[in-house]
C-alpha positions in Angstrom: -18.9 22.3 -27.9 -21.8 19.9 -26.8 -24.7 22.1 -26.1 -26.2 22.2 -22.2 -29.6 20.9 -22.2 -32.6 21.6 -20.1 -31.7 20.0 -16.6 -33.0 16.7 -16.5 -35.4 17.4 -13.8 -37.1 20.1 -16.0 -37.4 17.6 -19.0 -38.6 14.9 -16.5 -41.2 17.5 -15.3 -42.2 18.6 -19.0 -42.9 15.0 -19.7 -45.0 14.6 -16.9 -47.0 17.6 -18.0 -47.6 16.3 -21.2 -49.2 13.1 -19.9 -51.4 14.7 -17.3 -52.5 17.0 -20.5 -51.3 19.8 -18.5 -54.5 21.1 -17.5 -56.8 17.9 -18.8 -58.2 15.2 -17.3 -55.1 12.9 -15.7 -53.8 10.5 -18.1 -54.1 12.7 -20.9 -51.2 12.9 -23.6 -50.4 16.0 -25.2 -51.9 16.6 -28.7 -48.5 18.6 -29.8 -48.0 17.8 -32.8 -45.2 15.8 -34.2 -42.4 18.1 -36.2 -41.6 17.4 -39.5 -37.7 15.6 -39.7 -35.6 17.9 -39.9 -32.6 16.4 -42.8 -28.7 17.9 -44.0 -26.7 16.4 -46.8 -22.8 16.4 -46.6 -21.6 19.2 -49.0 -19.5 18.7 -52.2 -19.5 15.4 -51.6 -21.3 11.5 -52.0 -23.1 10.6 -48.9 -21.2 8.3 -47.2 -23.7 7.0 -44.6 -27.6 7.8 -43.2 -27.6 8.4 -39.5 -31.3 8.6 -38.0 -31.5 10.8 -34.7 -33.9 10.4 -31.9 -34.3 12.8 -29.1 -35.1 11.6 -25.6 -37.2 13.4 -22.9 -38.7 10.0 -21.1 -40.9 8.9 -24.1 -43.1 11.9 -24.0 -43.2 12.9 -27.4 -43.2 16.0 -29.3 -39.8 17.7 -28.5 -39.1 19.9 -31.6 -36.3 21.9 -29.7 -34.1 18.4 -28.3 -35.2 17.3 -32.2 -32.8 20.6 -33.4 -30.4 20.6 -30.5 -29.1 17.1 -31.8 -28.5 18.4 -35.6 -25.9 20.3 -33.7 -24.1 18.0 -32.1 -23.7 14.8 -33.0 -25.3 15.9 -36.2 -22.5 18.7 -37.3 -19.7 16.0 -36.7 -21.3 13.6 -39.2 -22.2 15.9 -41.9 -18.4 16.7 -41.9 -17.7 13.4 -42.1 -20.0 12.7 -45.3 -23.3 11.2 -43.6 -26.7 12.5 -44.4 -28.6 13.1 -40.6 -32.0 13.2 -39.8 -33.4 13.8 -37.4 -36.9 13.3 -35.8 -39.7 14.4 -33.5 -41.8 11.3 -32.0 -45.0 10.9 -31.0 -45.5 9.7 -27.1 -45.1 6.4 -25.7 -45.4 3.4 -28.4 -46.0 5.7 -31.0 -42.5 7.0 -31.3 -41.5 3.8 -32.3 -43.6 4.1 -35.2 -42.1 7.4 -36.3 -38.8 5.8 -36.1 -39.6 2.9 -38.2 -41.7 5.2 -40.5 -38.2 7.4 -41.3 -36.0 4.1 -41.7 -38.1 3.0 -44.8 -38.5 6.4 -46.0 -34.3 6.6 -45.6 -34.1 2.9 -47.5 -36.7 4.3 -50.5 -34.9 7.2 -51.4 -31.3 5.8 -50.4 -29.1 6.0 -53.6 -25.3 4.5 -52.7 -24.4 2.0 -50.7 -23.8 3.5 -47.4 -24.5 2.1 -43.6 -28.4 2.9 -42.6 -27.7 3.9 -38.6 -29.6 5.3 -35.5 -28.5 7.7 -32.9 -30.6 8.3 -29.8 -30.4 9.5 -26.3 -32.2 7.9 -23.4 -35.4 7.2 -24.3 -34.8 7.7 -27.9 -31.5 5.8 -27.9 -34.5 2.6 -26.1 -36.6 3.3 -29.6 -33.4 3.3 -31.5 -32.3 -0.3 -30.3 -36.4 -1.5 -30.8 -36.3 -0.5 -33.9 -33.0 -2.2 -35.0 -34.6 -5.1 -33.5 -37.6 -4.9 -36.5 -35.6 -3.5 -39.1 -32.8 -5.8 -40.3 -32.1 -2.6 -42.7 -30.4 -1.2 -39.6 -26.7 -1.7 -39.9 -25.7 0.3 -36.3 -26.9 2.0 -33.3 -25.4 4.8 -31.0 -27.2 5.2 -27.7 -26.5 7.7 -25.1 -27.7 7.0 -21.2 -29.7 4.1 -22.9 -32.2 2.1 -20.4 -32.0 -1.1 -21.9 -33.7 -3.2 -19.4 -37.2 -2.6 -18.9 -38.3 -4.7 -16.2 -35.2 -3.8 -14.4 -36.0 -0.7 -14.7 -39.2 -1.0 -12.8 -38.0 -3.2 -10.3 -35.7 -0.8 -9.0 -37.5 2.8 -9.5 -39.5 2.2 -6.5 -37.0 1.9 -4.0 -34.5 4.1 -5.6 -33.1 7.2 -3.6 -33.5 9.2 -6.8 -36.8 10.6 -7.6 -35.9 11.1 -11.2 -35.6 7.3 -11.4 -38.9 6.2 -9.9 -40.1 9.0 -12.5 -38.7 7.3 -15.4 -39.8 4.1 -13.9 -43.5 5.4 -13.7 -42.8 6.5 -17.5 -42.0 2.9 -17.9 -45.0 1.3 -16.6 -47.5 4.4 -18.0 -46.5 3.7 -21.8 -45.7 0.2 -22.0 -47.1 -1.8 -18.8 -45.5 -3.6 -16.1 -45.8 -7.5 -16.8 -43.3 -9.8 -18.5 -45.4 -9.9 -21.5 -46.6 -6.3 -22.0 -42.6 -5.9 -21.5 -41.4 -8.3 -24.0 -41.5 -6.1 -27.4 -40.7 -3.5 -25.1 -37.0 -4.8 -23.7 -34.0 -3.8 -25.6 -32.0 -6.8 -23.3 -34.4 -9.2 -24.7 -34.3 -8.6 -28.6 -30.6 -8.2 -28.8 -30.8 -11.6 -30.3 -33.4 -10.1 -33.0 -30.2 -7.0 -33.4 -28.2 -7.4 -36.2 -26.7 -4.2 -36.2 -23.5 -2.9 -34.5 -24.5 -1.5 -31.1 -22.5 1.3 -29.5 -23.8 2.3 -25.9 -22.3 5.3 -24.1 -23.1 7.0 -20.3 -22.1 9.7 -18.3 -19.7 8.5 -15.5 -22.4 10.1 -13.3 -25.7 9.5 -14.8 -27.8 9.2 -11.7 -30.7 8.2 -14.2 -29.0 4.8 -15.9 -26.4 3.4 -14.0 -24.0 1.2 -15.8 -26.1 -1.7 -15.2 -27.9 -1.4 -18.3 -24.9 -1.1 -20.6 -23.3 -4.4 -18.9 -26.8 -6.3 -19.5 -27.1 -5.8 -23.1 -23.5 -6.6 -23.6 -24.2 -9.9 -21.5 -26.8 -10.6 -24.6 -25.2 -8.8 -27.3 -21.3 -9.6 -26.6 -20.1 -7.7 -29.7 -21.4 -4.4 -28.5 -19.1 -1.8 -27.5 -19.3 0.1 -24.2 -17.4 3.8 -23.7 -18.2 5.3 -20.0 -17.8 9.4 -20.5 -15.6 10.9 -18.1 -17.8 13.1 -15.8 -17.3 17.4 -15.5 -18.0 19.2 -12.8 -21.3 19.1 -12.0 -21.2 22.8 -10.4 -20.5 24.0 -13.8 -23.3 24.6 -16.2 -21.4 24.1 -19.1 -20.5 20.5 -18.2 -24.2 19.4 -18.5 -24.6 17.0 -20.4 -27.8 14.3 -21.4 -28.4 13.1 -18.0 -24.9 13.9 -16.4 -22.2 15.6 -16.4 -19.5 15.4 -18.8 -15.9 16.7 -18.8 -13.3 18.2 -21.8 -12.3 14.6 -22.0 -15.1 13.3 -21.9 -16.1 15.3 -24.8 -13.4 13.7 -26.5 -14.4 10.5 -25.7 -17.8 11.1 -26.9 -16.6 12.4 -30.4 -13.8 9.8 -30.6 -16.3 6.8 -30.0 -18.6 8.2 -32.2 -15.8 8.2 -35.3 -14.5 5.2 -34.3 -17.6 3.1 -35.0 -18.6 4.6 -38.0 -15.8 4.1 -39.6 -16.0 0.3 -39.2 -19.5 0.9 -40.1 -18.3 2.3 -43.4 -15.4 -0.9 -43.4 -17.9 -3.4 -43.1 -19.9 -2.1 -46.2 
C-alpha cells in the first residue's frame, strides 16, 4: 500500500524553515547535506529499464526520508518488474537540477543493455524531472505526480489564491527561480516541452488543492502526445488515504499502479 506522507502543510512548513536557515539570518538555505542515491537492481534477472526518482517538498532540498519513502513505492513495483531505481536527494532550488542531471550521466556511463533511461518525480521533483528531460535527450520518459508545469502561471495565481499552501509554493517559485519571463524561461516545463523528447506521463490527485488540473491540460496543449491519468480521490478524513498532495482512494491506487505499468511497457516496446 502507498505510504502516508507528512501532511503537505508540514512539508510546506519544513521547506520554509530550511530557507529562513531555521534560526539564521532570513534568506538562508539549509546547509543539510545532500544524501548519497540510494540504488536496487532487479533480482535473478537482466535490467530491463533505469528509472531515476526525485522526491518533492517545494524545491527545498535535502529530504533523505521522501528520498527512501519513494524506493517503496513506486520503486518496489519497478524492481519487480525488472528496472534498476534510483533514487535521489537534491540540493535546494536550481541546484537540484544539477543533481538530477549529474545521476542521468552517471546512469548512461555505467548503463550496460539497452533499456529505456526514465525519471519519476513528485511535485517539485516531478518540475526537475521534466527540466531535465528537456537537457538530456538521453531521457526516454518521464512520470510526474501533482507536477506544476507552468511557472509563471503558477505565480500569477498564488497571490490571489484561497489556499495558503498555494501562495506558499508560489513564493517558493519566485525565491528559487525569479519572477520575470526570462528568469522563468529555463525554468518552465510548458515552455520546453518542444525541447522534450521523451514520453511524458502526468498524474494528480482528483483533489490536489496544490496543482489543479490546469497544469496537466497546459503541457498537453504543447506536448499533445503526453498522457494524462486524474487519480480518483479517498476520503480525506482518513489518514491512510493521504496521498502526495491529496487524497487518494483504493481505485485510485489502482489507477496509479496501472498507469504506471502501462507506460513502461511502451517504454520497453519502443526500444
Amino acid at each position: 500500500m502507498r505510504r502516508s506522507p507528512i501532511p503537505l502543510a508540514a512539508v510546506l512548513l519544513a521547506a520554509v524553515l530550511m530557507v529562513a536557515g531555521c534560526g539564521n539570518d532570513a534568506g538562508q538555505v539549509s546547509k543539510a547535506p545532500v544524501a548519497a542515491p540510494i540504488t536496487a537492481d532487479p533480482t535473478g534477472g537482466r535490467v530491463r529499464g533505469t528509472m531515476i526518482m526525485v522526491h518533492g517538498g517545494g524545491w527545498a532540498g535535502h529530504d533523505a526520508h521522501a528520498q527512501q519513502l519513494l524506493m517503496e513505492i513506486p520503486g518496489r513495483n519497478l524492481l519487480d518488474r525488472g528496472w534498476r531505481v534510483v533514487s535521489i536527494d537534491t540540493k535546494e532550488g536550481e541546484g537540484g537540477l544539477q543533481n538530477v542531471l549529474d545521476t542521468v550521466d552517471n546512469e548512461i556511463a555505467r548503463k550496460t543493455g539497452n533499456g529505456p533511461m526514465c525519471l519519476y518525480g513528485e511535485s517539485s521533483g516531478a518540475h526537475l524531472a521534466l527540466v531535465a528531460a528537456a537537457r538530456r535527450r538521453a531521457v526516454d520518459c518521464v512520470i510526474g505526480l501533482g507536477t506544476p508545469t507552468d511557472l509563471p502561471l503558477y505565480e500569477s495565481e498564488g497571490p490571489t489564491s484561497r489556499e495558503p499552501q498555494v501562495r506558499q509554493v508560489a513564493g517558493q517559485i519566485k525565491m528559487f527561480f525569479g519572477s520575470t519571463s526570462a528568469e522563468l524561461a529555463r525554468w518552465n516545463p510548458v515552455g520546453l516541452a518542444s525541447s522534450i523528447r521523451a514520453d511524458v506521463l502526468l498524474m494528480r490527485e482528483g483533489d490536489d488543492p496544490i496543482v489543479s488540473q490546469a497544469y496537466a491540460a497546459r503541457f498537453k496543449a504543447a506536448s499533445p502526445g503526453t498522457d494524462v491519468v486524474e487519480l480518483e480521490a479517498g476520503d480525506p478524513a482518513q489518514a491512510s488515504t493521504r496521498f502526495v498532495h491529496g487524497t487518494i482512494s483504493a481505485g485510485g491506487r489502482r489507477q496509479y499502479a496501472a498507469a504506471i505499468d502501462a507506460f513502461i511497457a511502451r517504454a520497453l516496446e519502443a526500444r
